[in-house]
N, C-alpha and C positions, 0 to 999 in steps of 0.2 A: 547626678554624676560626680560633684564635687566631692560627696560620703561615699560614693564608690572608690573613688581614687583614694582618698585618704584613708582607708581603709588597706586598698590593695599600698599602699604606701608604708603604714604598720608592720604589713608582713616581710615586702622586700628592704628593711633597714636589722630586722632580724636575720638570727640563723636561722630562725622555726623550718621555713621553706628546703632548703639546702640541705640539712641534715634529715627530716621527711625522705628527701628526695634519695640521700646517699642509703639510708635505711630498705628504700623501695629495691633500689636496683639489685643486689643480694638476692633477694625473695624474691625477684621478677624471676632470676637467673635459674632459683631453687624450682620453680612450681613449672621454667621450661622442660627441665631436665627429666621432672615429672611428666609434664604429656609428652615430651619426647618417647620416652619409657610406655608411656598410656601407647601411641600411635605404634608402636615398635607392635609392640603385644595384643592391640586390637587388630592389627594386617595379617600378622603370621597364624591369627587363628587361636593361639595358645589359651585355654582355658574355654573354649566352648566344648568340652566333651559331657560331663556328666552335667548337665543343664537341661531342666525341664523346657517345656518348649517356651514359656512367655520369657524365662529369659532370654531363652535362643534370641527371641525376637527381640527384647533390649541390646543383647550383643550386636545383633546384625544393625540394627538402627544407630547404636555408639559407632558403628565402626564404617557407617556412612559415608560420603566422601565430604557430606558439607558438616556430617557431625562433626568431626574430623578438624576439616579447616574451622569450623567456626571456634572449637575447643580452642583450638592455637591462638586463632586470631585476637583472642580475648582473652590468651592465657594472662595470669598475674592478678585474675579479678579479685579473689579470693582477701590477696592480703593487700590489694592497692584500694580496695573499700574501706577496710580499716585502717589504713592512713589519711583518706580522705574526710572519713569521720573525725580523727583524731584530729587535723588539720581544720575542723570545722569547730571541733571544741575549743580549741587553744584560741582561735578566731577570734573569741566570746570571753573565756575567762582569763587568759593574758590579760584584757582590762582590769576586771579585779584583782590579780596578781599583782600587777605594777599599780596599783591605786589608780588609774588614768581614767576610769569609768565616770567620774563627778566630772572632770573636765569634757571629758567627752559630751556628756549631756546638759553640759552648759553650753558649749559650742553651740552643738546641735540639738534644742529640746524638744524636738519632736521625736522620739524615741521609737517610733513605727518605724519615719525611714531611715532610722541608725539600725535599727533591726534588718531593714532591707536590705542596709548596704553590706551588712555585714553575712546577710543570705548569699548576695551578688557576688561579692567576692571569695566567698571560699566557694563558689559554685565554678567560679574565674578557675581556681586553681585546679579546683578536682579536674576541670578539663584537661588541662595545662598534664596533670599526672596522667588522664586517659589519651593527651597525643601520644606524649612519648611512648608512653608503652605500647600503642595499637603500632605505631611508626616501628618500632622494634620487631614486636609481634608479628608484623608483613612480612619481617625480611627473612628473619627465622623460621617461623612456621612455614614460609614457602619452599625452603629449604631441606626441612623436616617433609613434607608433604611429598618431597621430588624424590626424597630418599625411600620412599615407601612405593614409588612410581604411582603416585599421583599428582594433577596437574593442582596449581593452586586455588584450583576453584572462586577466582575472581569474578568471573563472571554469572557467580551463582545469589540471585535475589538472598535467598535465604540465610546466605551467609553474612551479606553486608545489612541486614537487617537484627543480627548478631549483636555483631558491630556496632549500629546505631544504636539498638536496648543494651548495651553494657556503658556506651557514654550516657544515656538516659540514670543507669544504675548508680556511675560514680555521681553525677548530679544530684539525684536523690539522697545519698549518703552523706553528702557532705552538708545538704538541709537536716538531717538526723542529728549530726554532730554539731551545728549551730543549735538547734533544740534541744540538745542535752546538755550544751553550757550555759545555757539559761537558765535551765531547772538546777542545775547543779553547776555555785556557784564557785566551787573549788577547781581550783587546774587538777588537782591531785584527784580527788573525788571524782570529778566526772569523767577523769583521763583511765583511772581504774574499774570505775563502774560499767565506760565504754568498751572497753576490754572484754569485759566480763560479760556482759549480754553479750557482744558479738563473736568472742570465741566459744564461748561458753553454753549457749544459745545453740550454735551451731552444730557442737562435736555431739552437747547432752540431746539436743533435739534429734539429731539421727540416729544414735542408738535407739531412743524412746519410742521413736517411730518404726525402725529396725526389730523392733523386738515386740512390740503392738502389732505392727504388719504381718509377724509369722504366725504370731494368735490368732488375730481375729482376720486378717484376709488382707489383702492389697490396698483395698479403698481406704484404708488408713494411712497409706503416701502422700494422700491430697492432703493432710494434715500438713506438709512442710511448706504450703502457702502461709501460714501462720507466722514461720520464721523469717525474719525480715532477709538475713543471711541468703539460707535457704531460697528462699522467693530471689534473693536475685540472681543465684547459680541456671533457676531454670529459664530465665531473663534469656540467656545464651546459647541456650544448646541450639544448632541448625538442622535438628531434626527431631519428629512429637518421637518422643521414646512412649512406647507402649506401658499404662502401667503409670506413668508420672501426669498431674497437671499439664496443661497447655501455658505456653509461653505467656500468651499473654496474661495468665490470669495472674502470673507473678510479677507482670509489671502493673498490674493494675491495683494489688496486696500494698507494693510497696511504696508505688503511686500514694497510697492512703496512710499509711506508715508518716512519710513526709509531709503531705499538706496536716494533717491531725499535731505532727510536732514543730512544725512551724507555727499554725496558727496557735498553739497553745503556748510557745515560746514567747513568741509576740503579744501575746495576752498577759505574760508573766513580767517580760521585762516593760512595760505600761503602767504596772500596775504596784512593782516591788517597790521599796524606797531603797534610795540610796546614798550610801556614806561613804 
């Protein structure tokens, strides 16, 4: 507990945290506006005319009442992942940045649970980022939901099960980005490379697949379990869309995602030297 605190202790004597946070809220604001706009145009119908029938059926299933709520209720996941991560990287390589890494492991030289604490805590924070925004999320999307004359679906299993696998999702994330600043031990490097697979991953992987899928058939969607991104998008939805993976199977992709780059983080930093 002492490596835990002293850790979560690093981060609050910084800005790292507070400026993350001032970044998040913009983007939370932006991607509401967006399902705002989603929910508007999913109720009113708009664009199911010229649709073969399995979309039909994706349309009708997105425009769910807990697809719906659960969308909102988890809106911001998108780009509050990738601050999580980032916030998971900087965790890790802010030591080698400010040189503080040698004292650290003098302090403490068992290096597993300096690797833990340093899991624990930015696992601390990614929550910290998935209160607030789910707390937002309620109050908004309930609002959004009413607007459309629907009730807010709180009492729907489905939905608060959403809910749970999207705090599950930031957790995971924020394991990803302490494993990437281990392997990569630049702030610069890891913080761009992090980017990069995760926007990058994300936008190329769905065209790839978008465009695979028209060719050769559908069952080439199950292909975006692969993207870690991807796999957690399906994490949320509150209802099986026809045509996509089941939910759980993208928690169970990214599930593997995370322990594979923890333990191989914690293998790395065991075993690197350090100066």
């Amino acid at each position: 507990m002492n490596l835990v605190r002293s850790e979560l202790l690093k981060i609050r004597t910084t800005s790292t945290w507070w400026v993350f946070g001032l970044i998040t809220l913009p983007l939370w604001g932006l991607t509401l506006l967006i399902n705002w706009l989603q929910t508007e145009t999913l109720t009113s119908g708009i664009g199911a005319g010229d649709v073969t029938a399995e979309q039909a059926d994706q349309l009708q299933a997105a425009a769910s009442a807990d697809s719906l709520a659960a969308n909102l209720y988890t809106n911001g996941q998108f780009f509050g992942l990738l601050i999580v991560m980032l916030l998971g990287i900087i965790v890790v390589t802010s030591e080698f940045f400010h040189q503080t890494v040698t004292t650290t492991f003098l302090t403490a030289p068992h290096r597993t649970a300096v690797m833990l604490a340093k899991l624990v805590a930015a696992a601390v924070l990614a929550i910290l980022f998935w209160l607030v925004t789910t707390a937002l999320n309620l109050v908004f999307g309930a609002l959004i939901l009413a607007g459309v004359d629907f009730a807010p679906q709180l009492g729907s299993g489905a939905v608060w099960r959403a809910i749970g696998l999207n705090a599950l999702a930031y957790l995971l994330w924020s394991v990803l980005g302490v494993g990437i600043g281990v392997l990569i031990r630049s702030q610069i490097g890891a913080t761009v490379t992090g980017i990069l697979l995760y926007l990058g991953g994300s936008i190329g992987a769905a065209i790839a697949i978008g465009i695979l899928a028209t060719r050769f058939g559908d069952w080439i969607n199950n292909l975006q379990l692969l993207v870690p991104s991807l796999a957690s998008g399906l994490m949320v939805t509150g209802a099986e869309i026809p045509g996509n993976p089941p939910r759980w199977a993208g928690a169970a992709v990214l599930i593997g995602y995370a322990v594979v780059t923890g333990v191989v983080g914690t293998l790395a930093i065991r075993r690197r030297d350090i100066s």
